[in-house]
mmJSON file of the N, C-alpha and C atoms, coordinates in Angstrom:
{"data_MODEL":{"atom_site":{
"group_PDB":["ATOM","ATOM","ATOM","ATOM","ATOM","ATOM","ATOM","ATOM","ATOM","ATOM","ATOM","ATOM","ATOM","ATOM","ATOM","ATOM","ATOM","ATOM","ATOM","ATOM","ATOM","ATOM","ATOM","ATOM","ATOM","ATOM","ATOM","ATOM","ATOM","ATOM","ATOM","ATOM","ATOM","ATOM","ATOM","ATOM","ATOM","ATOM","ATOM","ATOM","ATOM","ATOM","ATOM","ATOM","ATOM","ATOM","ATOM","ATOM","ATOM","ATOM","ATOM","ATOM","ATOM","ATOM","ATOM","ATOM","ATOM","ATOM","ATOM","ATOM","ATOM","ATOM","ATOM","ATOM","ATOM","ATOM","ATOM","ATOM","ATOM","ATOM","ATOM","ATOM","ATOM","ATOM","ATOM","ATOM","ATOM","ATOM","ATOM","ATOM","ATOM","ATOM","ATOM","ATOM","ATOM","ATOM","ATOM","ATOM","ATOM","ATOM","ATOM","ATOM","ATOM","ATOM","ATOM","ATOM","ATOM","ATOM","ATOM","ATOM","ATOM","ATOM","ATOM","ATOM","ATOM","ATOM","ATOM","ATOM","ATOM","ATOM","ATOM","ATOM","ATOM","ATOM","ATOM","ATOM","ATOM","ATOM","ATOM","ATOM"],
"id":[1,2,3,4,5,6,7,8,9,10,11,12,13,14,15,16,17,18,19,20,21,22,23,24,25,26,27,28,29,30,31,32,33,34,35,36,37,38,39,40,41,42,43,44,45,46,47,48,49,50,51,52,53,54,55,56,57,58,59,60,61,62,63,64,65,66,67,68,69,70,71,72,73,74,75,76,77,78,79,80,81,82,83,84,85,86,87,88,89,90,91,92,93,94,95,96,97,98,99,100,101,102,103,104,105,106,107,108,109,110,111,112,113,114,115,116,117,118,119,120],
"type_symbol":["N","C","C","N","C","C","N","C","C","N","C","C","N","C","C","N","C","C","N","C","C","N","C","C","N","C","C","N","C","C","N","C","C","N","C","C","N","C","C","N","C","C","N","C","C","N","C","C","N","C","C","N","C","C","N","C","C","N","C","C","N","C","C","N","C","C","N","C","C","N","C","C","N","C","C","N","C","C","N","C","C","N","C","C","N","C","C","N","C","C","N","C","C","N","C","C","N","C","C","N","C","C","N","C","C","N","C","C","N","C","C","N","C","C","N","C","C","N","C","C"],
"label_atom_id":["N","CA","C","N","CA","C","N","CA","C","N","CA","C","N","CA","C","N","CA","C","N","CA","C","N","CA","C","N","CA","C","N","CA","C","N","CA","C","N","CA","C","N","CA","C","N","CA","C","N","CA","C","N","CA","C","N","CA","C","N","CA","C","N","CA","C","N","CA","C","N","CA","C","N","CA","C","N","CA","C","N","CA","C","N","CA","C","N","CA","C","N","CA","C","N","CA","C","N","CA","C","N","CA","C","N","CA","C","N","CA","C","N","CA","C","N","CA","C","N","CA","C","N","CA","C","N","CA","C","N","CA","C","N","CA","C","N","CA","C"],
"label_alt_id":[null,null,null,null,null,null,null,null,null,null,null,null,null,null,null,null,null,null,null,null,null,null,null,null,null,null,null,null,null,null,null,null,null,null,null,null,null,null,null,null,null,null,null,null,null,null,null,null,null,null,null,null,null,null,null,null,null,null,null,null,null,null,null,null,null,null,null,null,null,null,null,null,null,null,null,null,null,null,null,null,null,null,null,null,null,null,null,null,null,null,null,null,null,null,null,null,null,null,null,null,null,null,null,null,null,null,null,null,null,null,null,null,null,null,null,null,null,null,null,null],
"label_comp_id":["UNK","UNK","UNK","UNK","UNK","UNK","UNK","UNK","UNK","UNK","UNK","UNK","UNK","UNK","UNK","UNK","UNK","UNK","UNK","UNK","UNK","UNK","UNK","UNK","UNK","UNK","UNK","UNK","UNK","UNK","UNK","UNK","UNK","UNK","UNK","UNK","UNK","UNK","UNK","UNK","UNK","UNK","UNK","UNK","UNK","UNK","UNK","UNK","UNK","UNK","UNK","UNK","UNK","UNK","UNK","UNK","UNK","UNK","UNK","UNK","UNK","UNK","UNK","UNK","UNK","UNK","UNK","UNK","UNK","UNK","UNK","UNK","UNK","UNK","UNK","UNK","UNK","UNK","UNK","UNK","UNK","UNK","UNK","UNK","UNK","UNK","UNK","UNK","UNK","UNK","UNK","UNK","UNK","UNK","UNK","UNK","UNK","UNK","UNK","UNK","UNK","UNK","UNK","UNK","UNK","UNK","UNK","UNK","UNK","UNK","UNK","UNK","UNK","UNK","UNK","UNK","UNK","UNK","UNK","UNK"],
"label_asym_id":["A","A","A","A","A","A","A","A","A","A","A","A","A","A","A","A","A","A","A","A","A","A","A","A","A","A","A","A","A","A","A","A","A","A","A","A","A","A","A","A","A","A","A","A","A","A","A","A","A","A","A","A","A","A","A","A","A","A","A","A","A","A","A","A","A","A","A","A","A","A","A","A","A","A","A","A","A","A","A","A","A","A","A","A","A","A","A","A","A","A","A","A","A","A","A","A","A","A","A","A","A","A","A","A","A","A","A","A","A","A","A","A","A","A","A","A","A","A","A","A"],
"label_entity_id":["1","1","1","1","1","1","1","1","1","1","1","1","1","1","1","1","1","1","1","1","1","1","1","1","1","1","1","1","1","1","1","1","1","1","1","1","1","1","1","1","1","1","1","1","1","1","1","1","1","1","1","1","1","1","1","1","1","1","1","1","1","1","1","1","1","1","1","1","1","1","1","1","1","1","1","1","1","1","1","1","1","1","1","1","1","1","1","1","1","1","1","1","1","1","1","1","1","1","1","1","1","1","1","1","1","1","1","1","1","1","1","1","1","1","1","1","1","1","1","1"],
"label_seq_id":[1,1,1,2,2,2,3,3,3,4,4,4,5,5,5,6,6,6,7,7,7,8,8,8,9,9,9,10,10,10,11,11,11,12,12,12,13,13,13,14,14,14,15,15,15,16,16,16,17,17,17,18,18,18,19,19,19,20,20,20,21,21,21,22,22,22,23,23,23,24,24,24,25,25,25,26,26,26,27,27,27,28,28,28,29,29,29,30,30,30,31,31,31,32,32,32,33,33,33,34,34,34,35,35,35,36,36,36,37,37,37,38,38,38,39,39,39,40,40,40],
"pdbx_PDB_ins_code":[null,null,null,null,null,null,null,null,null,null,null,null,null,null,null,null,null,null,null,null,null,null,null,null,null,null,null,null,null,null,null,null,null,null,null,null,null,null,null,null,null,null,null,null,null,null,null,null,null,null,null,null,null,null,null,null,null,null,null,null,null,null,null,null,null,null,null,null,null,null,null,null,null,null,null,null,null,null,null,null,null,null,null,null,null,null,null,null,null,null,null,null,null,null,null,null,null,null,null,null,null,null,null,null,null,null,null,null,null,null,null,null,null,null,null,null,null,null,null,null],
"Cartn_x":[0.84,0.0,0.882,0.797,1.492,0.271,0.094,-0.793,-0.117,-1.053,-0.942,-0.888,-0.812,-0.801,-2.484,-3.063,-4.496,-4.774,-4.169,-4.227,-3.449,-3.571,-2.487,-1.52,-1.432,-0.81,-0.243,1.097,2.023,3.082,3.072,4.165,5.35,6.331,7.566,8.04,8.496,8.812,9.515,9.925,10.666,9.554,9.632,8.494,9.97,10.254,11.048,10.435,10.398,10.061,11.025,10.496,11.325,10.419,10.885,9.926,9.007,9.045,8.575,7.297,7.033,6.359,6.857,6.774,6.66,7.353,7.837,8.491,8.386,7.51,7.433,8.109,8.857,9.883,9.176,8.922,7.763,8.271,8.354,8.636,7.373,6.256,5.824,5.638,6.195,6.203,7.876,7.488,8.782,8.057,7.816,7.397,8.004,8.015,8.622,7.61,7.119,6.177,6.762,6.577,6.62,5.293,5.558,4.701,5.288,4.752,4.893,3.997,3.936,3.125,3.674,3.164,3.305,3.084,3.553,2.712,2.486,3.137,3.295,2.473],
"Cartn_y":[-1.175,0.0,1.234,2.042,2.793,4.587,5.183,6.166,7.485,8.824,9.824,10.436,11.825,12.763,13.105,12.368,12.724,11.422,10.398,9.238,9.548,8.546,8.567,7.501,6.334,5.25,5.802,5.78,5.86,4.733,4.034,3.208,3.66,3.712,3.932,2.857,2.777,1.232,1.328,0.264,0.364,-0.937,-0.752,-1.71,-2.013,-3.71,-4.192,-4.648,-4.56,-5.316,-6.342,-7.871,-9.125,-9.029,-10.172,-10.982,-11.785,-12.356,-13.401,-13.197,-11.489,-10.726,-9.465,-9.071,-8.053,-8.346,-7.14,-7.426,-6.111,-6.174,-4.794,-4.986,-4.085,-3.935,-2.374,-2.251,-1.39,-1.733,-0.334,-0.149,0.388,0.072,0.582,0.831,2.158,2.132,1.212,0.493,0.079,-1.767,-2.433,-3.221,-3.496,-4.261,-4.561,-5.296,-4.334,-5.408,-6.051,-7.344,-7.545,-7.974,-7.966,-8.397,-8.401,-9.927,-10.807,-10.97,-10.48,-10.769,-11.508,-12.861,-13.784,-13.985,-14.213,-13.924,-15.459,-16.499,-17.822,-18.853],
"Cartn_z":[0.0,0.0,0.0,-1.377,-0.827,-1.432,-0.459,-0.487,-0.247,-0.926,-0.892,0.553,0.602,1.718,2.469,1.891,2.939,3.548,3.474,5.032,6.266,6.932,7.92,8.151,7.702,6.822,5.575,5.595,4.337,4.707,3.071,3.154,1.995,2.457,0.934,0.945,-0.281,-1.038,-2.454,-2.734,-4.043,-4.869,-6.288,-6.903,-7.937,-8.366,-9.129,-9.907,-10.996,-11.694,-12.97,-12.606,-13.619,-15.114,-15.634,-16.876,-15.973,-14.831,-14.408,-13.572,-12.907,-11.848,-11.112,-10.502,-9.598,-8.291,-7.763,-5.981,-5.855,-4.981,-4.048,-2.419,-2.114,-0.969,-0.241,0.867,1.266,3.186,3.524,4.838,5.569,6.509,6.812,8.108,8.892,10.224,10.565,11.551,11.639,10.872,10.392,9.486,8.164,7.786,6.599,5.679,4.816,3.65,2.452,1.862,0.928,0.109,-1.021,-1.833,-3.329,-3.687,-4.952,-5.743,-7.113,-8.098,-9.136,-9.253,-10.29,-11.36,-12.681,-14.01,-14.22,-13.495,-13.769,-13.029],
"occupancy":[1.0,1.0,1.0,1.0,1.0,1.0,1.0,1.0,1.0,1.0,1.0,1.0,1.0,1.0,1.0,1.0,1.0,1.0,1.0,1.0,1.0,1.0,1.0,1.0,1.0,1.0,1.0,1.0,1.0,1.0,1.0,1.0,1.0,1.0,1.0,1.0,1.0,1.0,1.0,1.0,1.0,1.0,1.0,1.0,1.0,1.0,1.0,1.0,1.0,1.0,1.0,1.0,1.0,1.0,1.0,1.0,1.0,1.0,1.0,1.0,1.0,1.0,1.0,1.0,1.0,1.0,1.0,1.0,1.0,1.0,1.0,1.0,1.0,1.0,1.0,1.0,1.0,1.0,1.0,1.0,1.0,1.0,1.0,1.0,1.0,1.0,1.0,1.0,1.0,1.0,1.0,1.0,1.0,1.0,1.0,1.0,1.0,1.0,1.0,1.0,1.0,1.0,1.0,1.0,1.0,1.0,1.0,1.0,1.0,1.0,1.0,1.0,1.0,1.0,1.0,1.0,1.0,1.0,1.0,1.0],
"B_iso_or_equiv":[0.0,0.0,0.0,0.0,0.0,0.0,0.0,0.0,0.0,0.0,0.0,0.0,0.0,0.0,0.0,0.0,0.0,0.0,0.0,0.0,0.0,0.0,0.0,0.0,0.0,0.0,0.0,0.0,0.0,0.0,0.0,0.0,0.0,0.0,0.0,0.0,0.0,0.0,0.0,0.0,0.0,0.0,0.0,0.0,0.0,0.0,0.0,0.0,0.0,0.0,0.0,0.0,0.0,0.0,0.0,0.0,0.0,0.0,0.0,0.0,0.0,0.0,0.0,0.0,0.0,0.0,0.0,0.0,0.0,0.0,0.0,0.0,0.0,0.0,0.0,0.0,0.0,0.0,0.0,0.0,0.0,0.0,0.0,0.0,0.0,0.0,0.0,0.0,0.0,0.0,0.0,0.0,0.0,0.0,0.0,0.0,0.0,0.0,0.0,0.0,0.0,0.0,0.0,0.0,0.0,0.0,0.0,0.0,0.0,0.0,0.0,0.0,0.0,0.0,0.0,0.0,0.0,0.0,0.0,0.0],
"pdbx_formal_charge":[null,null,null,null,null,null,null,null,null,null,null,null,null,null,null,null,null,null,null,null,null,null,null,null,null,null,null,null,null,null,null,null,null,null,null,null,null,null,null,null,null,null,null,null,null,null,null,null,null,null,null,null,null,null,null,null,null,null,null,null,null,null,null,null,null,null,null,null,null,null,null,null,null,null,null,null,null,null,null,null,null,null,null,null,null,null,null,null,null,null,null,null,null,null,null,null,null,null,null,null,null,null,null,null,null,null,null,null,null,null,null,null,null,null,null,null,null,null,null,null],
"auth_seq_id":[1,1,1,2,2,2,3,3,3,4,4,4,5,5,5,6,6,6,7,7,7,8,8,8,9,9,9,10,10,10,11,11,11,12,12,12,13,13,13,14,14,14,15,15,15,16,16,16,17,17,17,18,18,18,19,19,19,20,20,20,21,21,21,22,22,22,23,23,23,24,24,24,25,25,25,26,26,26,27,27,27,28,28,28,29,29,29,30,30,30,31,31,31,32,32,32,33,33,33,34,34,34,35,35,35,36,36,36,37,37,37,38,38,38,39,39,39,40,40,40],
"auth_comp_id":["UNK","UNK","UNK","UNK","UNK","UNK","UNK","UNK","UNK","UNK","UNK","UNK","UNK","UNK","UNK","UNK","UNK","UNK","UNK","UNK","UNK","UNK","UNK","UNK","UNK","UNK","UNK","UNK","UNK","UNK","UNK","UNK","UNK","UNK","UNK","UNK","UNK","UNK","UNK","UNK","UNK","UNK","UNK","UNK","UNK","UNK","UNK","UNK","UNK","UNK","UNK","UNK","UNK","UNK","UNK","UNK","UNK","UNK","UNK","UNK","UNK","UNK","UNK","UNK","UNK","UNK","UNK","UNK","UNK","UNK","UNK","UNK","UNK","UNK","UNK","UNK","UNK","UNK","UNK","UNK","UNK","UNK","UNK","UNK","UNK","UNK","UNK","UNK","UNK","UNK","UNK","UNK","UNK","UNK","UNK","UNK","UNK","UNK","UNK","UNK","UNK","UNK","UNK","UNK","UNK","UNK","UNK","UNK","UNK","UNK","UNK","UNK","UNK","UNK","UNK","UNK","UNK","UNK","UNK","UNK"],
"auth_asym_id":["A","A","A","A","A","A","A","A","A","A","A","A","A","A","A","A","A","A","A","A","A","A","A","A","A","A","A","A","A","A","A","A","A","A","A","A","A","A","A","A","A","A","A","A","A","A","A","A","A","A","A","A","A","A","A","A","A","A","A","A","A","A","A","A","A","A","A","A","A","A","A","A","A","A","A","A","A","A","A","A","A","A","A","A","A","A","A","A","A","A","A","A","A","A","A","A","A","A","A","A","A","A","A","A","A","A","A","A","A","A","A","A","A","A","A","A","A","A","A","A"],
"auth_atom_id":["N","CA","C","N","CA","C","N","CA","C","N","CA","C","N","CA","C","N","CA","C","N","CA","C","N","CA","C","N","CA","C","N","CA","C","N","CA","C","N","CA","C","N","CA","C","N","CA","C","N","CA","C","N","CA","C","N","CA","C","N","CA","C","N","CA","C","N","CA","C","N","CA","C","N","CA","C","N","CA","C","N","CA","C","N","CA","C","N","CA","C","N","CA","C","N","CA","C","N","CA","C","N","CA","C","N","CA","C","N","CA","C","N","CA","C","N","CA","C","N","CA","C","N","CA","C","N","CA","C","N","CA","C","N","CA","C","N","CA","C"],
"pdbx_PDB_model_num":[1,1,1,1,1,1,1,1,1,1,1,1,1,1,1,1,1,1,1,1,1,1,1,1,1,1,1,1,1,1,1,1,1,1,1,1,1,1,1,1,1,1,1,1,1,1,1,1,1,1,1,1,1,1,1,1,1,1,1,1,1,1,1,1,1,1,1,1,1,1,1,1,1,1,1,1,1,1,1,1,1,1,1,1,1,1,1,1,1,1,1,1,1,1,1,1,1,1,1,1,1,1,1,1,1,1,1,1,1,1,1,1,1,1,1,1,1,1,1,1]
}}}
């Protein structure tokens, strides 16, 4: 999740992208998100 200036939840993150899917790397708070999108 990563959102504008009118929440109160902000996450920064970096989005990679392969041939194979997606990797999102996302700090939120003191938390660490990931998230994987698969094309396979």
């Amino acid at each position: 999740m990563i959102v504008g200036q009118d929440v109160d939840e902000v996450c920064a993150g970096l989005l990679l992208r392969f041939e194979s899917g997606d990797l999102v790397i996302g700090a939120l708070g003191d938390e660490w998100v990931l998230v994987v999108d698969s094309l396979a």
